[in-house]
SENU-692884 format. One record per residue: residue in one letter; x, y, z of N, C-alpha, C in turn. Coordinates in steps of 0.001 Angstrom, whole numbers, padded with zeros to 6 digits, always signed. Layout:
BEGIN
AXYZXYZXYZ
...
***
This chain:
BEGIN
X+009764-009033-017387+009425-009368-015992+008534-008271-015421
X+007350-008106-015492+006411-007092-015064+006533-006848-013554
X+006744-007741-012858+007544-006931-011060+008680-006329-011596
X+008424-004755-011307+009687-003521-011830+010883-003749-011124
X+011758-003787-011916+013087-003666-011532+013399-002158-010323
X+014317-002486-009551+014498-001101-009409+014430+000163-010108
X+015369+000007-011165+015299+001135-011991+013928+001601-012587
X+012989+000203-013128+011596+000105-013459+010474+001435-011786
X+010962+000974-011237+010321+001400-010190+010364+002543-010005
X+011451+003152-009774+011751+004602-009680+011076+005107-010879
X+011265+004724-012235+010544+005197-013264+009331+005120-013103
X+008677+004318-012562+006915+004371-012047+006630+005349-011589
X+007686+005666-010323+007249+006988-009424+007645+008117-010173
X+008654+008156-011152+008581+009558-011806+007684+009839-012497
X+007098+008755-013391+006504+009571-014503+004799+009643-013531
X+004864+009043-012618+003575+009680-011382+003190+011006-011419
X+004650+010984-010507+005389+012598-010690+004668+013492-011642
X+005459+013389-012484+005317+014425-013992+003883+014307-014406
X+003404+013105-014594+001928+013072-015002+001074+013389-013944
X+001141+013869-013281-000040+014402-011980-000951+012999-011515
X-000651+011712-011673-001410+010483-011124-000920+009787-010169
X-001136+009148-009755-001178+008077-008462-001213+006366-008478
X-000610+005812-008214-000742+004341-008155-001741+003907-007007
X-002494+002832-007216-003710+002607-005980-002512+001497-005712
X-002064+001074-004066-001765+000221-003426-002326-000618-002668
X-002909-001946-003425-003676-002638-002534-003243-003884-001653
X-003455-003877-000427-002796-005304+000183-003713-006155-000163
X-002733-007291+000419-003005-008536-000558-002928-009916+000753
X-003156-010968+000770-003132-011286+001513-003014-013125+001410
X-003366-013650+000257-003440-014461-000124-003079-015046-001837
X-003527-016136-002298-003565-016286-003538-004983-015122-004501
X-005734-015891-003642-006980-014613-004889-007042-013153-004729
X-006328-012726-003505-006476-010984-003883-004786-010677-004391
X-003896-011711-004621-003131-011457-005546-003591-011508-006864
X-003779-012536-007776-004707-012329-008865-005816-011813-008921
X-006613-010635-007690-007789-009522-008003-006750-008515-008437
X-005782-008191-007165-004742-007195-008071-004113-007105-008962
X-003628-007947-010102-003009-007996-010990-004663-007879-012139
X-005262-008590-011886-006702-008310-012489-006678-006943-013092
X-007348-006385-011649-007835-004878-011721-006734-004301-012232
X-005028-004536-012038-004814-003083-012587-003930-003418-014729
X-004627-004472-014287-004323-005111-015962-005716-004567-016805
X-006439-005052-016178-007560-004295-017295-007786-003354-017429
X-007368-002050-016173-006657-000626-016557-005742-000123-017023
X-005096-001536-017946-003552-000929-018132-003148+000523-017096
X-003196-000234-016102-002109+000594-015047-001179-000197-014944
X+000122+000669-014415+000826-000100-013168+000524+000126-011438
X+001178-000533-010871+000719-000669-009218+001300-000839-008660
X+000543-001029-007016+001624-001677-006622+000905-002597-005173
X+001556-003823-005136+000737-004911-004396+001848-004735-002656
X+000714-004644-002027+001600-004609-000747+000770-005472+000883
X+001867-005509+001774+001390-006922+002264+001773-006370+003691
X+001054-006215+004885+001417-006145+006298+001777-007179+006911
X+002581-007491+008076+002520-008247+009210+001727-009035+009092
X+000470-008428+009461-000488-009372+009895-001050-010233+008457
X-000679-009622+006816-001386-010783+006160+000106-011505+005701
X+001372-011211+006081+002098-012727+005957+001759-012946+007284
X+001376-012928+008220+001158-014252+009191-000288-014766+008834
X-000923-014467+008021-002658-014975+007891-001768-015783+006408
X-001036-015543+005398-000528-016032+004858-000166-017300+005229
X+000978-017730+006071+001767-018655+006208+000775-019933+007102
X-000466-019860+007215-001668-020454+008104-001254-020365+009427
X-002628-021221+009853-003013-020693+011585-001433-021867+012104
X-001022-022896+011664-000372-023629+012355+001020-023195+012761
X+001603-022287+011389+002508-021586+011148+002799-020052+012264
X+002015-019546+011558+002111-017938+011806+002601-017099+011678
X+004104-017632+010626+005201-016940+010504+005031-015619+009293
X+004930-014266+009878+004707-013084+009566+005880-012628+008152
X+007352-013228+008151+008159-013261+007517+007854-014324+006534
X+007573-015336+006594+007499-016419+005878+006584-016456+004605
X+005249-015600+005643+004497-015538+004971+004610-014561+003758
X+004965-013824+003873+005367-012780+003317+006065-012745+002070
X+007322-013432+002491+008232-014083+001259+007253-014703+000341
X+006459-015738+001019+005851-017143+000068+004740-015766-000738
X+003880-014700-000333+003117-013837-001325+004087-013368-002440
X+005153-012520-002155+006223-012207-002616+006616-012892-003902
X+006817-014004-003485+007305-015033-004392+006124-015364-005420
X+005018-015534-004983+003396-015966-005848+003990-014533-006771
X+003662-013333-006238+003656-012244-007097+004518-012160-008053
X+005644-012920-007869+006820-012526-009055+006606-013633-010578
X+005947-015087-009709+005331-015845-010816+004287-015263-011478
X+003244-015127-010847+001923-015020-011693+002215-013565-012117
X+002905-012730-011546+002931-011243-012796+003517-011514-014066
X+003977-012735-014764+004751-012693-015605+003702-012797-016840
X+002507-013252-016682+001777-013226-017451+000968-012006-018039
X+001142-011123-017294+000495-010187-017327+001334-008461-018251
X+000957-007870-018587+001670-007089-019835+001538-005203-018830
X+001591-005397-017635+001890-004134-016555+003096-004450-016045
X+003417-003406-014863+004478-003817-013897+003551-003262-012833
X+003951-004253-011420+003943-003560-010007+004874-003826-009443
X+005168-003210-008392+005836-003204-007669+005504-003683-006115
X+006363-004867-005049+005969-005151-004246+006338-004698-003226
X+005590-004011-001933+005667-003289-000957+005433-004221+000457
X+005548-003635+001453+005262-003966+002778+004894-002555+003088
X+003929-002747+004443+002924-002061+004829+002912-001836+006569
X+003293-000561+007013+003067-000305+008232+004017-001256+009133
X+005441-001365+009301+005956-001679+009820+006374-001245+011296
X+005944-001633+012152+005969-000746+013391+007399-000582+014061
X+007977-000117+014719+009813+000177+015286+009973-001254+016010
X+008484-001871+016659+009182-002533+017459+009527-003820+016199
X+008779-004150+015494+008908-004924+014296+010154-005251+013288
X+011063-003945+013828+011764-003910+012641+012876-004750+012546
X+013444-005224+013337+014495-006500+013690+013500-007667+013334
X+012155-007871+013710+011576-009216+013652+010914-009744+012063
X+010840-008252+011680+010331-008334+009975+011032-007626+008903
X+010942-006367+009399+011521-006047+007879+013610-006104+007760
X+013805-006008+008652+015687-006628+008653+015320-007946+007559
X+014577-009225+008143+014755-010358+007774+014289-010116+006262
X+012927-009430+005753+012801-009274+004561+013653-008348+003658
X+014420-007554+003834+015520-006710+003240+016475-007740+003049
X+017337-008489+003978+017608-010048+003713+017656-010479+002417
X+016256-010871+002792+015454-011822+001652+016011-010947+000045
X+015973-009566+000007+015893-009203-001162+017746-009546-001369
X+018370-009127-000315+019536-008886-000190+020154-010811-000915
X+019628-011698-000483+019905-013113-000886+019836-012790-002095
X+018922-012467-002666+018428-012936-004385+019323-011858-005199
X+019559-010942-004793+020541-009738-005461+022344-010754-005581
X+022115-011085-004097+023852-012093-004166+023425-013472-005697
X+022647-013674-005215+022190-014948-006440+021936-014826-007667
X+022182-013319-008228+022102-012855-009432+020921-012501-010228
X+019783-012902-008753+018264-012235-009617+017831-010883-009225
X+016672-010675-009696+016213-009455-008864+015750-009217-007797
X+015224-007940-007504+014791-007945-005816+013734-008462-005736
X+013290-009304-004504+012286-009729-004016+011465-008528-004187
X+011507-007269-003018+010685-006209-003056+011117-005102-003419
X+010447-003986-003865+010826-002551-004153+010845-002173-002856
X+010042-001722-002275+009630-000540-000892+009102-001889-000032
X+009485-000879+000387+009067-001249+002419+009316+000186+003173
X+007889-000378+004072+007380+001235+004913+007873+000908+006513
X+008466+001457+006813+008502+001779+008285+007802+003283+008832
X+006876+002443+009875+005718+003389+010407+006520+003940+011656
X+007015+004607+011832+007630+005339+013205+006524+006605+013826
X+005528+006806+013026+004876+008060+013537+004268+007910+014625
X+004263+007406+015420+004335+007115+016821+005342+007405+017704
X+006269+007452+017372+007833+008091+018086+007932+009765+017330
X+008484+010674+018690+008881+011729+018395+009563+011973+017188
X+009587+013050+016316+009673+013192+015283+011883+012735+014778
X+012102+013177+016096+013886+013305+015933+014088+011170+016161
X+013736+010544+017054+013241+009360+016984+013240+008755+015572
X+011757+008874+014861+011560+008925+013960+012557+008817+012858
X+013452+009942+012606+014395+010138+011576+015526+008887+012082
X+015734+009365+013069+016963+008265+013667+016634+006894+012930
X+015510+006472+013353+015399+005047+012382+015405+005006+011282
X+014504+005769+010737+014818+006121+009541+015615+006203+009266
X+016550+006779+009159+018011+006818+008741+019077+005376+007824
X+018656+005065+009560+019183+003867+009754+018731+003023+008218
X+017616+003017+008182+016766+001673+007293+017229+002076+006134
X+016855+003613+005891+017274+003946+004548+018684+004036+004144
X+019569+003936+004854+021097+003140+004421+021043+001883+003915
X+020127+001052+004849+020404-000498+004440+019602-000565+003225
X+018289-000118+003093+017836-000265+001857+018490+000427+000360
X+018414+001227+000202+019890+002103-000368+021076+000791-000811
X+021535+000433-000169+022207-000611-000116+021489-001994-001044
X+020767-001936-001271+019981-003131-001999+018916-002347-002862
X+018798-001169-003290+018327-000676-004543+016664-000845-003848
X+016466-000738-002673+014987-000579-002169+014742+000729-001758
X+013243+001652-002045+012701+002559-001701+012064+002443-000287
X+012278+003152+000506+011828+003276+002154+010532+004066+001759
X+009506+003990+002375+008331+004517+002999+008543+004872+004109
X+008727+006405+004606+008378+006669+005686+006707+007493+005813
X+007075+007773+007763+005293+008292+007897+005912+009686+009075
X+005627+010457+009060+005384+011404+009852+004067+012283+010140
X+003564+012230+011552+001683+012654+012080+001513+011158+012119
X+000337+011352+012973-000694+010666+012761-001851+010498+012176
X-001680+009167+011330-002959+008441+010598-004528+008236+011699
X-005491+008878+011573-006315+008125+012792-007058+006856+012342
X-007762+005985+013181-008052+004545+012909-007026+003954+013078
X-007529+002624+012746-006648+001691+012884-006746+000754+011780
X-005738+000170+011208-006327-001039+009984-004650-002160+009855
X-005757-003203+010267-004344-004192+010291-003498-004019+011431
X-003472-003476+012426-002417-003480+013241-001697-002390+013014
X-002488-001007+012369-001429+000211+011968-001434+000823+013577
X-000068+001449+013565-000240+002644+014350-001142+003744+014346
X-002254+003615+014477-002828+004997+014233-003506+005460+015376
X-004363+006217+015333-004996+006965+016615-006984+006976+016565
X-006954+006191+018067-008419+006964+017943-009293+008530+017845
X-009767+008135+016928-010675+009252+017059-010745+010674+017760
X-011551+009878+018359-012085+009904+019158-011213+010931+020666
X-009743+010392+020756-009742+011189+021572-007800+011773+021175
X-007848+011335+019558-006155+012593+019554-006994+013884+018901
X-005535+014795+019640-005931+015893+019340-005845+016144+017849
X-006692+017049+017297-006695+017334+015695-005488+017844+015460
X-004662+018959+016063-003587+019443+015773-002671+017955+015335
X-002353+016663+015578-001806+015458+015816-001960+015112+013907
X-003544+015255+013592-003737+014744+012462-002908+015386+011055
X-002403+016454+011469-001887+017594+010385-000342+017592+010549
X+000516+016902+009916+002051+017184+009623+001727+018447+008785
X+002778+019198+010040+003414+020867+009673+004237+020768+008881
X+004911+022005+008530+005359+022490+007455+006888+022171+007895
X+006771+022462+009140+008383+022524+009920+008647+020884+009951
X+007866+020088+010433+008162+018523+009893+008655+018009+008605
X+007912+018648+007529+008330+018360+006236+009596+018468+005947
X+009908+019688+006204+011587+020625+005927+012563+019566+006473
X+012147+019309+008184+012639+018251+009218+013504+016841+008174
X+011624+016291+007947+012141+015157+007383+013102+014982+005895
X+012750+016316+004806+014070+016082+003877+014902+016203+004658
X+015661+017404+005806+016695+017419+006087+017626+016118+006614
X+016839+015135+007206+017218+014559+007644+017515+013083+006690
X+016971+013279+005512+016635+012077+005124+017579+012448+003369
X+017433+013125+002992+017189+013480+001901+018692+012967+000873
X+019660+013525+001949+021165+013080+001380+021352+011626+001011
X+020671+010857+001872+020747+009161+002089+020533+008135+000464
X+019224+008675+000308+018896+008220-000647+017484+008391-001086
X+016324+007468-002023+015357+008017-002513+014059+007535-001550
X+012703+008014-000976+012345+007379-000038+010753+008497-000442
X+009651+007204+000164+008712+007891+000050+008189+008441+001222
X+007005+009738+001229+006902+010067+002754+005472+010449+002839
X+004698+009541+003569+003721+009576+003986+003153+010663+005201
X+003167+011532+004774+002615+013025+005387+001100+012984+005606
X+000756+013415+006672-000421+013223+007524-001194+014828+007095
X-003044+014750+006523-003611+015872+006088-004851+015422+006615
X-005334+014645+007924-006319+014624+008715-006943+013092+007875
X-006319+012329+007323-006850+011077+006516-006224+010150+007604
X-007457+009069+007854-007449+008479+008572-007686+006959+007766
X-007898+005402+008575-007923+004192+008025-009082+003761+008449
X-009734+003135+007881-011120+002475+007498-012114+003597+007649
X-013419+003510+007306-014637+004372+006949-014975+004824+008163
X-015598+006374+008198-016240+006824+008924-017065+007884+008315
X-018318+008211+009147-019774+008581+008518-019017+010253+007883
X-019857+010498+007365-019568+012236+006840-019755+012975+007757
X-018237+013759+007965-018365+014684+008846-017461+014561+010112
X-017134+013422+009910-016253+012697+011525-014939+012868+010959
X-014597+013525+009534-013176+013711+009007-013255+014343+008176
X-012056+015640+008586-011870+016613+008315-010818+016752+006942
X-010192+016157+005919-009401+016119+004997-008563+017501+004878
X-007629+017801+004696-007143+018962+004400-005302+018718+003540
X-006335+018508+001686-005094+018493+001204-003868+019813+000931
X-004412+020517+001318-003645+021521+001317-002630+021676+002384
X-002331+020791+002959-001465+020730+004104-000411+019890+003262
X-000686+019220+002743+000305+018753+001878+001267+019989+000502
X+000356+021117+000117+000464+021793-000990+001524+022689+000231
X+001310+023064+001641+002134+024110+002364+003462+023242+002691
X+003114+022078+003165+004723+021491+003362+005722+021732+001785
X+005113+021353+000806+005876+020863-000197+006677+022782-000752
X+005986+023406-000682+006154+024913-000861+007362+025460+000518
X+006637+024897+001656+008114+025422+002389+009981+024634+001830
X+009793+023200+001980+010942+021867+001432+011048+023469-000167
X+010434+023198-001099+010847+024131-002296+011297+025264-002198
X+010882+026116-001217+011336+027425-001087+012781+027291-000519
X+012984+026576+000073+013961+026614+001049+015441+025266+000196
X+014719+024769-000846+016195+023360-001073+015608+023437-002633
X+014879+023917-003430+014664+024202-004640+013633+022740-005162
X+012966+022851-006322+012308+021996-007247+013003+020758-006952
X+013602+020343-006688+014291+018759-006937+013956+018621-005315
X+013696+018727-004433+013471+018568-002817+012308+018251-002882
X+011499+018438-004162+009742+017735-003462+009674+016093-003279
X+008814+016349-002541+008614+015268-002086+007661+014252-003038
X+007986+012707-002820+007004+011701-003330+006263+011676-002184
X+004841+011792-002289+004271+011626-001247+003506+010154-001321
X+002833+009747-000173+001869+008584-000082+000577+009095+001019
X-000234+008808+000158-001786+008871+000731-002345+007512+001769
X-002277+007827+002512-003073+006621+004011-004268+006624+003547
X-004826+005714+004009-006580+005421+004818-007288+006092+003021
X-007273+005890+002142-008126+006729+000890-008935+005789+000567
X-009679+004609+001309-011052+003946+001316-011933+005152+001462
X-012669+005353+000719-013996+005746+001110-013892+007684+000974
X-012762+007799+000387-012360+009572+000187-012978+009883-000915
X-013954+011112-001207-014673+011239-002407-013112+011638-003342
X-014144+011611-004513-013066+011634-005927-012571+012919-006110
X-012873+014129-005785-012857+015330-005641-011324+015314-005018
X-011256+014855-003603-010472+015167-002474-009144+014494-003186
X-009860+013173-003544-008455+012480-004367-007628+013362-005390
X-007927+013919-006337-007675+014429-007299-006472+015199-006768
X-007517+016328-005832-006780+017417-005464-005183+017234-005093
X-005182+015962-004152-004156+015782-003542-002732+015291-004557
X-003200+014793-005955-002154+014741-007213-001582+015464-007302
X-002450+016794-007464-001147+018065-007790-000263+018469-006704
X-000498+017800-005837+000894+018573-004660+001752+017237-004614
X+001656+016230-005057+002291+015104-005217+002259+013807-004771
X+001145+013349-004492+000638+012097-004146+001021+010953-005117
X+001677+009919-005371+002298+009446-006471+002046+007708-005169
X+001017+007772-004486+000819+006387-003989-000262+006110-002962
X-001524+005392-003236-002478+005864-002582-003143+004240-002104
X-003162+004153-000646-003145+002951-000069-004706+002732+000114
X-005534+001541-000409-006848+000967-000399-006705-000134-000084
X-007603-000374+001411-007463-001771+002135-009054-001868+002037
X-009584-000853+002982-010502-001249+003418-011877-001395+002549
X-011857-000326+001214-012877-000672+000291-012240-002111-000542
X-011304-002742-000824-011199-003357-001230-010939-004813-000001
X-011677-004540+001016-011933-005921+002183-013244-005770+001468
X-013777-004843+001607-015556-005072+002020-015770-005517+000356
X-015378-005274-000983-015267-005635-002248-015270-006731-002353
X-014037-007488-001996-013889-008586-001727-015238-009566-000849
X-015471-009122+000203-016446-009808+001055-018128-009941+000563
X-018299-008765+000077-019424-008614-000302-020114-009327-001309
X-019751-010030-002310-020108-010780-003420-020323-012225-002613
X-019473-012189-001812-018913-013870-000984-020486-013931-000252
X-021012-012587+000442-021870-012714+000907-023254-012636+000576
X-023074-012147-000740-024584-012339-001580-024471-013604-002109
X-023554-014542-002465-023824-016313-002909-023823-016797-001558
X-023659-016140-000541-024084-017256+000313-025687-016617+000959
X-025998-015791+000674-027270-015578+000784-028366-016120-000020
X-027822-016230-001445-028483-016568-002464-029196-018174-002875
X-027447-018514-002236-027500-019857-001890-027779-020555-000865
X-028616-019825+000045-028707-020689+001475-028684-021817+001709
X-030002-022493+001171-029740-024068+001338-029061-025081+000192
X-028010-024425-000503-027035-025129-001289-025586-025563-000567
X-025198-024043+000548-024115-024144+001089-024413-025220+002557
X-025443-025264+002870-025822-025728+004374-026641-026977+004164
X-026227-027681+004666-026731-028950+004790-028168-029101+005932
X-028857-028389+005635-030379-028121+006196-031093-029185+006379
X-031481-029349+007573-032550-030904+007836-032140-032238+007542
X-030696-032259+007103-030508-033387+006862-029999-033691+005235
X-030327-033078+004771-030104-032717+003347-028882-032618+003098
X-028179-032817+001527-026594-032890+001045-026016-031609+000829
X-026987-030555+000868-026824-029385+000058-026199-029566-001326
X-025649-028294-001893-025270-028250-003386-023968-028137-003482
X-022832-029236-003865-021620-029251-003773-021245-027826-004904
X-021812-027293-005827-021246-026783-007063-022027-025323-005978
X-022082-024897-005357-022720-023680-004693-021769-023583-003172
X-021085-024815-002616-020337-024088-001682-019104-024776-001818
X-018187-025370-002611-017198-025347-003459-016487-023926-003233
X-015399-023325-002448-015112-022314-002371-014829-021567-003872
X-014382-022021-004777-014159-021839-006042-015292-020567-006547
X-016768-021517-006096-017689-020784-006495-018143-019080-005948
X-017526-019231-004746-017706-017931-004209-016230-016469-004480
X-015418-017755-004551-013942-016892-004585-013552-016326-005623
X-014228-017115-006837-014007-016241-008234-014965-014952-008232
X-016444-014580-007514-016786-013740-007467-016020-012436-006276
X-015176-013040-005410-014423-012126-004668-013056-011317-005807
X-013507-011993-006134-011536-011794-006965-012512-010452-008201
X-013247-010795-008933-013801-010028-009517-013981-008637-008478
X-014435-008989-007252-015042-007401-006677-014442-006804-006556
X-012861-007440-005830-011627-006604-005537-011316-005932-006998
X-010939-007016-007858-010738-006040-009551-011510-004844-010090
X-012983-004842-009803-013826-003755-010165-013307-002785-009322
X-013241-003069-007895-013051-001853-007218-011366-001163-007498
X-010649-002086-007300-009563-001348-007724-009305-000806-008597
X-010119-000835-009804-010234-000589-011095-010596+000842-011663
X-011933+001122-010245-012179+002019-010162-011135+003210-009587
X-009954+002378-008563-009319+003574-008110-008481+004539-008904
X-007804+003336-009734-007167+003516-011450-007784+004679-011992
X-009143+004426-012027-009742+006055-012468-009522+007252-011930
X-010262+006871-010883-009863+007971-009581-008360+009378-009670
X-007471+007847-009660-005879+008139-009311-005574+008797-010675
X-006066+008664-011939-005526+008371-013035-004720+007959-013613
X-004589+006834-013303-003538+005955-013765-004180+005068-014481
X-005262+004990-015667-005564+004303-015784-004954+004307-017269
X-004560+003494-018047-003784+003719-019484-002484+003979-019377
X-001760+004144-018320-000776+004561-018357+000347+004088-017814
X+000165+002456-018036+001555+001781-017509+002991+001953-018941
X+003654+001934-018165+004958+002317-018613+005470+000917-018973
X+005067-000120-019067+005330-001581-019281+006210-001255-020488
X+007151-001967-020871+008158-002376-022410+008399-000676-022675
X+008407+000215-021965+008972+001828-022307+010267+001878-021513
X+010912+001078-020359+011633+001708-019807+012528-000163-019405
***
């Protein structure tokens, strides 16, 4: 069953760990950027991991619907079929769950996993992220807490976030620009310590620590990266609770981060690195050279039938599904994870 078992999962993130690489996490949103992701990280023999916000189970479940949960499940569910064909594992996530959200989505999807565990199968999902970095840091943990009992309870990994992400993507909490203060963009050292203390006894959980990386693209120069803010938290948590206290970390907003910056951020422990936005414009971009290409095939011009075999969505969507695969493919490199799924080892 290539969707990792719990136990499968945790083993993903260790041997991350130990091997100094990264999983690229791409959301997904439909049928074809589920099969771009299984694509891309099959022909890298990687493993991964496919993850899904709010807003694409409600773009999921259609406009008539809207149901954000529903939708969600029904990707969920696609992912656990069509991975079976495939000779990787990923793992399925949720994405940026906001506090006020958390009764309206992720309770009901913990649920969901919680049903299929009573029914004798496996979990619907591995992880699910709750975004609290918007609430004071003691806030913050409090929920946290909370979630990571119940998940704990059903063999699921929590994503938390502490700082702020700047941008915005999908409906994240994050911050403009433009006007938070930079000090905002940098989780301290004293946060880090904070959040094992608070978290750490509970159970296993990932933590998305803030190093001035922000969500969707901006020109050179408008962001300041600083992985070494990650290398000082993880050194204070060690000095102070020993080698077994480091942290799994997760990388925000890493559309458009040169390969350099990526790297760096492996060795202090990045073991999960979230790509939306190069893999929207991946996706879009092919869609938009056949319909350029094809002008008067897709459009019924002057009166004319146009070309059924040119705007046939088929024809454009198999070239989307390819772009998303190249690009993610590329992150595989990037991350280095490429060769190195743990599939039939564990």
């Amino acid at each position: 069953m290539p969707v990792a078992t719990p136990k499968q999962y945790a083993a993903m993130i260790d041997a991350a760990q130990q091997g100094d690489y990264a999983y690229p996490a791409v959301n997904i949103t439909s049928l074809t950027t589920i099969n771009a992701a299984l694509k891309g990280f099959a022909d890298k023999g990687s493993d991964g991991i496919i993850q899904m916000s709010t807003g694409g189970g409600k773009f999921a479940s259609g406009l008539n619907v809207g149901d954000e949960v529903l939708g969600s499940i029904v990707l969920a569910e696609a992912i656990h079929r069509l991975a079976e064909r495939y000779d990787i594992l990923v793992g399925i996530h949720t994405d940026h769950c906001p506090p006020t959200a958390v009764d309206s989505f992720l309770k009901p999807l913990i649920q969901a996993t919680a049903d299929r565990r009573a029914a004798g199968q496996g979990n619907l999902f591995q992880s699910h992220m709750l975004d609290a970095s918007n609430l004071p840091l003691e806030e913050n943990m409090a929920l946290s807490k909370d979630l990571l009992k119940l998940c704990v309870e059903n063999e699921i990994i929590l994503e938390i976030e502490a700082g702020i992400v700047g941008g915005e993507e999908d409906g994240a909490a994050g911050a403009d620009m433009e006007n938070v203060p930079d000090d905002k963009l940098y989780t301290t050292p004293e946060d880090m310590v904070a959040v094992h203390e608070a978290l750490s006894g509970i159970g296993r959980f990932l933590f998305a620590a803030t190093f001035g990386n922000v969500h969707g693209h901006y020109k050179p120069g408008s962001v300041t990266l600083r992985p070494d803010i990650l290398k000082s938290g993880q050194e204070a948590v060690i000095a102070k609770y020993g080698k077994e206290a480091a942290f799994d970390l997760v990388f925000h907003g890493g559309s458009g981060t040169p390969r350099h910056e990526l790297e760096e951020t492996l060795a202090y422990g990045v073991v999960k690195m979230n790509i939306d936005t190069d893999t929207q414009y991946a996706f879009t971009r092919p869609v938009v050279g056949h319909m350029f290409e094809n002008y008067a095939g897709v459009l019924k011009i002057d009166g004319e039938v146009g070309n059924k075999k040119v705007y046939d969505p088929r024809s454009y969507l198999k070239k989307a599904e390819q772009g998303v695969a190249d690009r993610l493919g590329q992150a595989c490199d990037d991350l280095h994870s490429t060769g190195k799924s743990i599939f039939g080892k564990v």
